[in-house]
PATI-107213 format. One line per field, with one value per residue (C-alpha): residue number from 1; x, y, z. Coordinates in nm, 3 decimals, decimal comma. Layout:
N
n: (NUM;...)
u: (X;...)
v: (Y;...)
w: (Z;...)
% end
This chain:
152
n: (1;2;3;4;5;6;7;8;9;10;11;12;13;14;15;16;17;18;19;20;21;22;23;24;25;26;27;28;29;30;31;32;33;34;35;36;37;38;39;40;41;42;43;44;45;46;47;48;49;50;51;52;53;54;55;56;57;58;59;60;61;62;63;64;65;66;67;68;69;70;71;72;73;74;75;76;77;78;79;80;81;82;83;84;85;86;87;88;89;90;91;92;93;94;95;96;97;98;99;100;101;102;103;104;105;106;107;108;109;110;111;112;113;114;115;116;117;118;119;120;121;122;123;124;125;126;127;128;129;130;131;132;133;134;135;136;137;138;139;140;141;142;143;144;145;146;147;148;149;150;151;152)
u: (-8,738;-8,844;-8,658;-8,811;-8,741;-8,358;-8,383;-8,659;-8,333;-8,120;-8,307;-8,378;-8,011;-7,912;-8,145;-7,989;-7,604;-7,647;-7,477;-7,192;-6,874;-6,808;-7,154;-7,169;-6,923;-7,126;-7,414;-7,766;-7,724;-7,351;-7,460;-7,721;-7,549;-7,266;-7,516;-7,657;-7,309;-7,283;-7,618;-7,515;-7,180;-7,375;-7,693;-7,408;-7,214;-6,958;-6,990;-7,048;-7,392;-7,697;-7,896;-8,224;-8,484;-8,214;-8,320;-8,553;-8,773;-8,970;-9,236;-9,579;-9,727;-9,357;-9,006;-8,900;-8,554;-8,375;-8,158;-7,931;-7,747;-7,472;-7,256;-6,885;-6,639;-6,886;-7,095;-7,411;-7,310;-7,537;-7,413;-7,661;-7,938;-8,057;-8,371;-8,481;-8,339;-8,678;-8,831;-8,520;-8,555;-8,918;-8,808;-8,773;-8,407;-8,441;-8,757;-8,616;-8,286;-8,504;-8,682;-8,302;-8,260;-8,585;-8,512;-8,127;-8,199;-8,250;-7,931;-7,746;-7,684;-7,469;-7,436;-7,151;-7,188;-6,950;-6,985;-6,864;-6,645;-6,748;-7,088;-7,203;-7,564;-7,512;-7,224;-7,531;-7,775;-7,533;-7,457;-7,796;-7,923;-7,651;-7,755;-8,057;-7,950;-8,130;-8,476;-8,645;-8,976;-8,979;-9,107;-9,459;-9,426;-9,289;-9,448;-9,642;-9,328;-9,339;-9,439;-9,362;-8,970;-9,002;-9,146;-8,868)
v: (5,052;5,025;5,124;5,455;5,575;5,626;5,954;6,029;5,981;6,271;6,606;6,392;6,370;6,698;6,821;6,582;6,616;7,004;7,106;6,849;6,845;6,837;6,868;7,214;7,336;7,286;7,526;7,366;7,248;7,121;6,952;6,722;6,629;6,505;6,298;6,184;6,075;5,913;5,719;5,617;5,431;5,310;5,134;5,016;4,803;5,050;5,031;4,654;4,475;4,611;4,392;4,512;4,422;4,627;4,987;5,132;5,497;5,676;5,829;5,960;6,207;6,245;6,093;6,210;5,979;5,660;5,429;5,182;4,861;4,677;4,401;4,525;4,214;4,007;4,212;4,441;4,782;5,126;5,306;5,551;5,715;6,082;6,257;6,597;6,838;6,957;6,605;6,543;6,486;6,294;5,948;5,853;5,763;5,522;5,363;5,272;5,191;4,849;4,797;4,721;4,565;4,367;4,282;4,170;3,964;3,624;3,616;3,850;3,916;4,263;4,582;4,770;5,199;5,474;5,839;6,152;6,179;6,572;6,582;6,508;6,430;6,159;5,995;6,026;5,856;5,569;5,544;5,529;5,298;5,031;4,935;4,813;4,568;4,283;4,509;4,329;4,354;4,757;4,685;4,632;4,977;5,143;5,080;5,450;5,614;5,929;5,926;5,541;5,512;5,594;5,253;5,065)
w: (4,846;4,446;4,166;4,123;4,499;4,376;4,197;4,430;4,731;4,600;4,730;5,072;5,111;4,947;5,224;5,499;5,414;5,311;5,658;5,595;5,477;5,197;5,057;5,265;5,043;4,704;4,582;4,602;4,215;4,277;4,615;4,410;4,143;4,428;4,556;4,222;4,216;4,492;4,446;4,123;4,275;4,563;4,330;4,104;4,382;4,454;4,800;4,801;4,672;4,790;5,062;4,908;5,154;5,418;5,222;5,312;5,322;5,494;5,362;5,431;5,218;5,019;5,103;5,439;5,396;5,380;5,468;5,261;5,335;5,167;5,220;5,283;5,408;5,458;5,679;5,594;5,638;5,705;5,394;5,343;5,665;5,578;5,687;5,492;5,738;5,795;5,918;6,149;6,515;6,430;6,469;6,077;6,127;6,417;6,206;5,917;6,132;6,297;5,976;5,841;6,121;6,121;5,758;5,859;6,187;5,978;5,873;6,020;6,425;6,333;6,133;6,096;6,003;5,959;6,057;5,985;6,370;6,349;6,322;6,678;6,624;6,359;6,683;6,890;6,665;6,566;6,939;7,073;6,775;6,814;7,139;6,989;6,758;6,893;6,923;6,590;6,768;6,704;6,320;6,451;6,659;6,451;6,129;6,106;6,145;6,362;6,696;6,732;6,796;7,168;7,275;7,116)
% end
């Protein structure tokens, strides 16, 4: 992830979080500038410092999401995973999930997340991924993105 990917994050996440509360509650112009927000407070340390080579995207032809670590207590932490709404279900997510986790391993056995307890696909997704914590191999397979996360 480079500098200029951060303003580039906001309509991926508008797009991912738009069926979320609260952002579900905001009109498309409202809805980004919350996440502008929240971007802002997450680059600036808000959330804990950034682990840099953890945050990643995924991108192809444009962004199709990304994912964000920091350090909170001494721990990295998932802060940020969104896929546009219309690249979800591809395999993006669990991609740039082992790249993090690829990135992490050296120093790091563990990652903690958080997730909204309502939104039952997200459960899923942190569910299913956590069990692979120790699968750093998957950067290889997955490096092309879509199509790839199945082998992991």
């Amino acid at each position: 992830m480079v500098d200029e990917d951060w303003g580039r994050i906001v309509p991926v996440f508008a797009s991912a979080f738009g069926l979320l509360a609260p952002y579900k509650s905001f009109v498309p112009e409202e809805r980004q500038a919350a996440i502008a927000r929240q971007m802002e407070r997450t680059r600036a340390g808000d959330y804990g410092p950034l682990i840099e080579t953890a945050c990643v995207v995924a991108e192809e032809e444009d962004m199709r999401g990304a994912l964000i670590c920091a350090e909170w207590e001494k721990a990295p932490h998932l802060t940020w995973v969104g896929v546009r709404h219309d690249q979800r279900r591809k395999g993006y997510g669990t991609c740039m999930f082992h790249q993090a986790i690829a990135a992490l391993a050296p120093q790091w056995p563990s990652l903690t997340s958080a997730v909204y307890a309502d939104h039952t696909a997200s459960l899923i997704w942190h569910w299913r991924n956590s069990r692979s914590l120790k699968c750093t191999a998957c950067f290889e397979k997955c490096s092309t993105f879509a199509g790839h996360t199945k082998e992991c």
